[in-house]
ZAMARGU-4260 file (C-alpha; in steps of 0.2 Angstrom, whole numbers, plus 5000, padded with zeros to 4 digits):
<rodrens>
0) 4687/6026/4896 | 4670/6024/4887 | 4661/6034/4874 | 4649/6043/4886 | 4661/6045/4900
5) 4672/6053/4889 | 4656/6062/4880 | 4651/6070/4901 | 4669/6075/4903 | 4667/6084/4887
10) 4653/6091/4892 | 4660/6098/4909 | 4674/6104/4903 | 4665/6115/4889 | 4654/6127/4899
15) 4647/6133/4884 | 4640/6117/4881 | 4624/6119/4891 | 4606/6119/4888 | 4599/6136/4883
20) 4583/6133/4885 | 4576/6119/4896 | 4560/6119/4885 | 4571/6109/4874 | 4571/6093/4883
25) 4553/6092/4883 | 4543/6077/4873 | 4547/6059/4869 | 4564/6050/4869 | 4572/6036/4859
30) 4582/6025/4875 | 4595/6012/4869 | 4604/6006/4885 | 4620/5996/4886 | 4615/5980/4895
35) 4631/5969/4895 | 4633/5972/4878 | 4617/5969/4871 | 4605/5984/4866 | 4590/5990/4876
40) 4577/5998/4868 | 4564/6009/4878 | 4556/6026/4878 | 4555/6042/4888 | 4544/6057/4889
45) 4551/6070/4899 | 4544/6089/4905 | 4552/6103/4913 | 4547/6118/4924 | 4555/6127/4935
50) 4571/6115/4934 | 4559/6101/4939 | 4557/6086/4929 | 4543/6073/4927 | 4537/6062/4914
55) 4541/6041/4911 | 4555/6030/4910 | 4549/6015/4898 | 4532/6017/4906 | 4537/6022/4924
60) 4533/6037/4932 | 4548/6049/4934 | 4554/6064/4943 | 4570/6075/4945 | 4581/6091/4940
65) 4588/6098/4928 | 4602/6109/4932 | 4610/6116/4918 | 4615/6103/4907 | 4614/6090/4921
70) 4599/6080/4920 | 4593/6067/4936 | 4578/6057/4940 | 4573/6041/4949 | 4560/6032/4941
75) 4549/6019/4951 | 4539/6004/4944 | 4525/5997/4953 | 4534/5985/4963 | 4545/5998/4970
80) 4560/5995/4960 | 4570/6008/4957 | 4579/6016/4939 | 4593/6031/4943 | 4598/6040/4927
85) 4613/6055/4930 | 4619/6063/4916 | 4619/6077/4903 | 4606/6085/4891 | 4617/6095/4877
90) 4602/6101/4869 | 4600/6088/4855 | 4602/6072/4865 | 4605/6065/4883 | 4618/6054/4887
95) 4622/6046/4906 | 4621/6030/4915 | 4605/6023/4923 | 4606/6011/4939 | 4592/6000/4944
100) 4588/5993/4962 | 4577/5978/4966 | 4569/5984/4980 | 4565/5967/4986 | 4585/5962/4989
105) 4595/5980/4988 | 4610/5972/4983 | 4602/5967/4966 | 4610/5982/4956 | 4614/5984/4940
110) 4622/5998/4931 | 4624/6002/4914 | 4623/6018/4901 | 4611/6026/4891 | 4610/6038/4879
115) 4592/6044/4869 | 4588/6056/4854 | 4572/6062/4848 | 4560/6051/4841 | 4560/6053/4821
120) 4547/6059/4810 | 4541/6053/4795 | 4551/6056/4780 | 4542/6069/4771 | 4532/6066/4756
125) 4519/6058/4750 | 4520/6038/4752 | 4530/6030/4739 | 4527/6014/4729 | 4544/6001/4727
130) 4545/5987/4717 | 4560/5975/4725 | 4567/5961/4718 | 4575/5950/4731 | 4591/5943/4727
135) 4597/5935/4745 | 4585/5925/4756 | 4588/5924/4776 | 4584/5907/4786 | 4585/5916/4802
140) 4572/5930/4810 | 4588/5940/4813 | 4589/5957/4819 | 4609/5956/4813 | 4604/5954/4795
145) 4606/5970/4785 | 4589/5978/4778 | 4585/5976/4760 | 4576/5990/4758 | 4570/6006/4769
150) 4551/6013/4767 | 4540/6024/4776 | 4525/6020/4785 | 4513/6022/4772 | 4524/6015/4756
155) 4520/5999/4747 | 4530/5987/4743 | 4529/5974/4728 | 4540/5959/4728 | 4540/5940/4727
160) 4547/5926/4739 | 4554/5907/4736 | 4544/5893/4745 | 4550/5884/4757 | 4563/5873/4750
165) 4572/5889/4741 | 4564/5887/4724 | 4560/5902/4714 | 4544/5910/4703 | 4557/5900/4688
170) 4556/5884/4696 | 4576/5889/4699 | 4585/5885/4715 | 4591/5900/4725 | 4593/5896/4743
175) 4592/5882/4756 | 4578/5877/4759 | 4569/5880/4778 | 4556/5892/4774 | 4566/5904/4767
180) 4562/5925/4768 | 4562/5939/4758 | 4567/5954/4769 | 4569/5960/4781 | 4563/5977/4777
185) 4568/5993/4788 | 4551/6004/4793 | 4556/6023/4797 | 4553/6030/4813 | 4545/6012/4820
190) 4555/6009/4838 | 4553/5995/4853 | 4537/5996/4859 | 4528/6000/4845 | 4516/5992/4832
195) 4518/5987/4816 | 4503/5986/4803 | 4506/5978/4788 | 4490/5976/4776 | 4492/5963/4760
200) 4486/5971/4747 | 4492/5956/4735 | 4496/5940/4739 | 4495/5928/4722 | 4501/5913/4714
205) 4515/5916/4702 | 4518/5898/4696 | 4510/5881/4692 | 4515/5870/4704 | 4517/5866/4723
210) 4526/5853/4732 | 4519/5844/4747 | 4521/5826/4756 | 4508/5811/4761 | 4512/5811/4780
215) 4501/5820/4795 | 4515/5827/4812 | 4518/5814/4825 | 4505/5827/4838 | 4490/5823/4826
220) 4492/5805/4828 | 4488/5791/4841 | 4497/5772/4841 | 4485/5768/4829 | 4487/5780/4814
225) 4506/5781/4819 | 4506/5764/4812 | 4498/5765/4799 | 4505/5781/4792 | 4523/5774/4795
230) 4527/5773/4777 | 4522/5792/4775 | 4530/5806/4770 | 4533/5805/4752 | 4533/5819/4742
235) 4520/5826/4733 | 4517/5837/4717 | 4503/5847/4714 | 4499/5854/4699 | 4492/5873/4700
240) 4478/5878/4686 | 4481/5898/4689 | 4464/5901/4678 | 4454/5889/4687 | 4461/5893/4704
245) 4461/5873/4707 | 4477/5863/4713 | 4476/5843/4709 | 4488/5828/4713 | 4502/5825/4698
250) 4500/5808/4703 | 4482/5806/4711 | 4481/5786/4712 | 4464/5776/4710 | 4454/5787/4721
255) 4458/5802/4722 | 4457/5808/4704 | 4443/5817/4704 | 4449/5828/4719 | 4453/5846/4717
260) 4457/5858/4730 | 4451/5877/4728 | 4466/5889/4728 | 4468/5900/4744 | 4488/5909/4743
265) 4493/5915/4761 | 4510/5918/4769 | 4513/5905/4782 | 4529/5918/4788 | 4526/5935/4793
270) 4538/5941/4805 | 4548/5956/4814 | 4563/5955/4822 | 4564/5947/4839 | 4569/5958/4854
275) 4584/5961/4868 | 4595/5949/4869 | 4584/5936/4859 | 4596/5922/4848 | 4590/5924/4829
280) 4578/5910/4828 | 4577/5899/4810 | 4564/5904/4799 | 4554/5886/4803 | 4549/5893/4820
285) 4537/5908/4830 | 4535/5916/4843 | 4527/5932/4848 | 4536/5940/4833 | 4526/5932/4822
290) 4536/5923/4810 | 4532/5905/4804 | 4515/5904/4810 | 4507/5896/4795 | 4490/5903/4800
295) 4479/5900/4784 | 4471/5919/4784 | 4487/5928/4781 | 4479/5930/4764 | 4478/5943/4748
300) 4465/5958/4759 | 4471/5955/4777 | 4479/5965/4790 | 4493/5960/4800 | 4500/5968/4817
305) 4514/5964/4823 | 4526/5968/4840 | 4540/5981/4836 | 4555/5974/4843 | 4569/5982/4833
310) 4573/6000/4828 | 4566/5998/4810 | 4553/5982/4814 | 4565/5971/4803 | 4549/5965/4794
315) 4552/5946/4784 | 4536/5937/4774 | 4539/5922/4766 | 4534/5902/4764 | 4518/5906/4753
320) 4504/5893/4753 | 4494/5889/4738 | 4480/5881/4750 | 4484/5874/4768 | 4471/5865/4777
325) 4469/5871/4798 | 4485/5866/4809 | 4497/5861/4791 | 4493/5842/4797 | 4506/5837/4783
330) 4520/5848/4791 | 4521/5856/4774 | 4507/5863/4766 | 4505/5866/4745 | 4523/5875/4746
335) 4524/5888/4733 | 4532/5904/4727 | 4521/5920/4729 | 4518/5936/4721 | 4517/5947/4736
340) 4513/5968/4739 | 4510/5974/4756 | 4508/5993/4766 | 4516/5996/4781 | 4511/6008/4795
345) 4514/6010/4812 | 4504/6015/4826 | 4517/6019/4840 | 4518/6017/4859 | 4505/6001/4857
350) 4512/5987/4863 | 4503/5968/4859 | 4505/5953/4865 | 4502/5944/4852 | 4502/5944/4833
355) 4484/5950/4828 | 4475/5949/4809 | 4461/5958/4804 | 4448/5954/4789 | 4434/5961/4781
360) 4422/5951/4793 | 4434/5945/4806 | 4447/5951/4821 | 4459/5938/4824 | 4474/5935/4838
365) 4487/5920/4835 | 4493/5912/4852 | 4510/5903/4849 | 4517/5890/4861 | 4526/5872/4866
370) 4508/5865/4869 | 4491/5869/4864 | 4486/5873/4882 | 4500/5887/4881 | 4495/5894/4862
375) 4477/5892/4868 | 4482/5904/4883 | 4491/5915/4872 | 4477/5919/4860 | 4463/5922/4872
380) 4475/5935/4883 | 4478/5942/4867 | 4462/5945/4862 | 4457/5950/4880 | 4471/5964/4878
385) 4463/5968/4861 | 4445/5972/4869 | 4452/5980/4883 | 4463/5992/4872 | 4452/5995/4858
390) 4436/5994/4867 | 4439/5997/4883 | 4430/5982/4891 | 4430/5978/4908 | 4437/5957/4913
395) 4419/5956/4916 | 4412/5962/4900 | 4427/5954/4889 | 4423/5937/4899 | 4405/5939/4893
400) 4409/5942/4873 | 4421/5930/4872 | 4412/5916/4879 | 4397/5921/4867 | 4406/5924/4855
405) 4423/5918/4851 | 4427/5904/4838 | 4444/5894/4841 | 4458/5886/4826 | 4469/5876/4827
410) 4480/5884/4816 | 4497/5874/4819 | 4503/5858/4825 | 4517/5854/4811 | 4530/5865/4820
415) 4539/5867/4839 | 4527/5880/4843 | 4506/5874/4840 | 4497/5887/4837 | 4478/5893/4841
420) 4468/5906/4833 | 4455/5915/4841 | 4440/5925/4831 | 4428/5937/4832 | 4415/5943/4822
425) 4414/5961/4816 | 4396/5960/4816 | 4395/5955/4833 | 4406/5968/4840 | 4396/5982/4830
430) 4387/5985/4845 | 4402/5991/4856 | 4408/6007/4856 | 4425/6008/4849 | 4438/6019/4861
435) 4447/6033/4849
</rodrens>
């Protein structure tokens, strides 16, 4: 017999288990559903009057009864297709079984159970302020691996990650390498559906040297350059001058000895855990979570949004950059350890497309995909989605600005995913009136 089958006989055996005051049920819901074993996270809003029930169902409008303790709606979607809930409302939390009908081909049914409790609130308290020192690194974006730390939205968080081959602050090797993470990080009351904000108060150099190679990704290179880069991929030591915020060849050869790169430290990983039913992707790829999207303006002063997947976000950063050029053309980029502090927030019941940064000058949207037709595609509908949320442009309008206005990065060709970057200025949106 299963937990909630035998939770409803409970329940209808024990009369005195029933809903008092129907007023009770009324607000948001936290939905995890049993989907053939894997969890389902959605919301609910629910209202009562006069035993009548309406509201939404993951974003679907609902309506039914409640009876007592017994609770029933049908929810429809804009297709037609069909979501049954039956079950029991004890005053504290519902628990039942939800049925859904493709109304296209009837016989397309699935059944599975549910139960929900109220949404959390924020621990009480002023934000806090936590100093963590990691001491295991994941190489998977893994909503199976066990939070390292739970914060608020509103706490800060000062820490520091290995680079990419697993090498510490101490030049000491702690890890495997494959862009190792710090985190993840568990952020109270954020839920599926949600966003999570995470602003970079700090992002800083805490050694003298970072690692490279001499070789540009086969995808930058014709027949050519292929040939002529063949004996590429050597590595490469860079020596760090923390004061002078300058990085230089250990070993420059005849010509480049006089060449110094300025500094810039970013975070090529930033990511939250992917969503239902997803396999833990390795730390080396990205997706719409984020993760290793080596974007060179995740950097110290810049704000971060990314999709809530998980209960808790599951937020990773790692694989700091002392300087990377646009795309990582080497396939690695000045690999370095990184003092790191950030803020978390979250701004629920928002749901984005795509990971989003924001500057002091600049909003930006980060399209991820196989090709760069397909991360080009990405970036511009997440920006679209951006204007149309935000500012509440029509197609027309958001067709207008863009074209006018937008400027488009490579930002990544080194891994499986390339990655595109649009922008727009600050300035140039002034002008628009922002929606509240």
């Amino acid at each position: 017999m299963s937990k909630i089958i035998a939770f409803l006989l409970g329940l209808a055996l024990a009369p005195g288990v029933i809903a008092q005051d129907s007023e009770a049920i009324n607000g948001e819901w936290l939905i995890t559903r049993d989907v053939y074993g894997n969890p389902l996270y959605q919301r609910m809003t629910l209202t009562v009057q006069d035993g009548k029930v309406s509201g939404f169902f993951d974003g679907d409008k609902l309506e039914g009864t409640l009876q007592g303790s017994a609770l029933h709606f049908i929810a429809r979607d804009e297709d037609n297709d069909t979501s049954e809930f039956t079950g029991v409302f004890n005053g504290t939390n519902i628990a039942g079984k939800v049925v859904e009908i493709d109304a296209s081909d009837p016989r397309e049914k699935s059944e599975n159970e549910m139960t929900a409790t109220r949404a959390p609130e924020r621990p009480a308290g002023s934000p806090r302020h936590h100093d963590f020192t990691p001491n295991v690194f994941y190489r998977q974006f893994s909503a199976s691996n066990a939070p390292v730390l739970k914060i608020a939205p509103g706490d800060t968080v000062h820490t520091t990650t290995v680079d990419a081959g697993g090498t510490d602050e101490h030049g000491t090797k702690r890890v495997l390498g494959g862009n190792p993470e710090t985190g993840p990080f568990y952020i109270e009351t954020a839920w599926p559906g949600d966003t999570l904000v995470v602003h970079f108060n700090r992002i800083r150099l805490n050694r003298d040297y970072a690692i490279s190679d001499d070789a540009i990704v086969g995808r930058a290179l014709d027949p050519d350059m292929s040939v002529k880069m063949k004996d590429g991929g050597k590595s490469v030591r860079w020596h760090l001058d923390l004061q002078r915020g300058i990085a230089t060849s250990e070993r420059p050869g005849d010509h480049l000895k006089e060449f110094l790169v300025p500094v810039r430290p970013m975070l090529g990983c930033v990511a939250t855990a992917p969503g239902f039913a997803s396999a833990p992707p390795p730390t080396g790829d990205s997706g719409r979570y984020g993760g290793n999207m080596d974007f060179n303006e995740i950097v110290e002063g810049v704000t971060a949004y990314l999709p809530v997947n998980q209960p808790g976000a599951l937020l990773y950063v790692g694989d700091g950059h002392a300087a990377q050029g646009d795309g990582e053309l080497n396939g690695n980029a000045l690999e370095t350890s990184m003092d790191v502090e950030f803020t978390v927030n979250v701004i629920h019941d928002k749901r984005i497309r795509t990971p989003r940064v924001e500057s002091d000058s600049q909003i930006m949207t980060v399209g991820l995909g196989g090709s760069l037709e397909d991360a080009l595609q990405t970036a511009i509908s997440g920006m679209a989605q951006w204007l149309e949320q935000d500012y509440g442009l029509s197609p027309s309008e958001i067709a207008q600005v863009m074209g006018t206005s937008s400027q488009l990065n490579i930002s990544e060709v080194a891994d499986r995913n390339a990655g595109v970057a649009a922008k727009l200025s600050k300035a140039r949106l002034q002008p628009l009136i922002k929606k509240q």
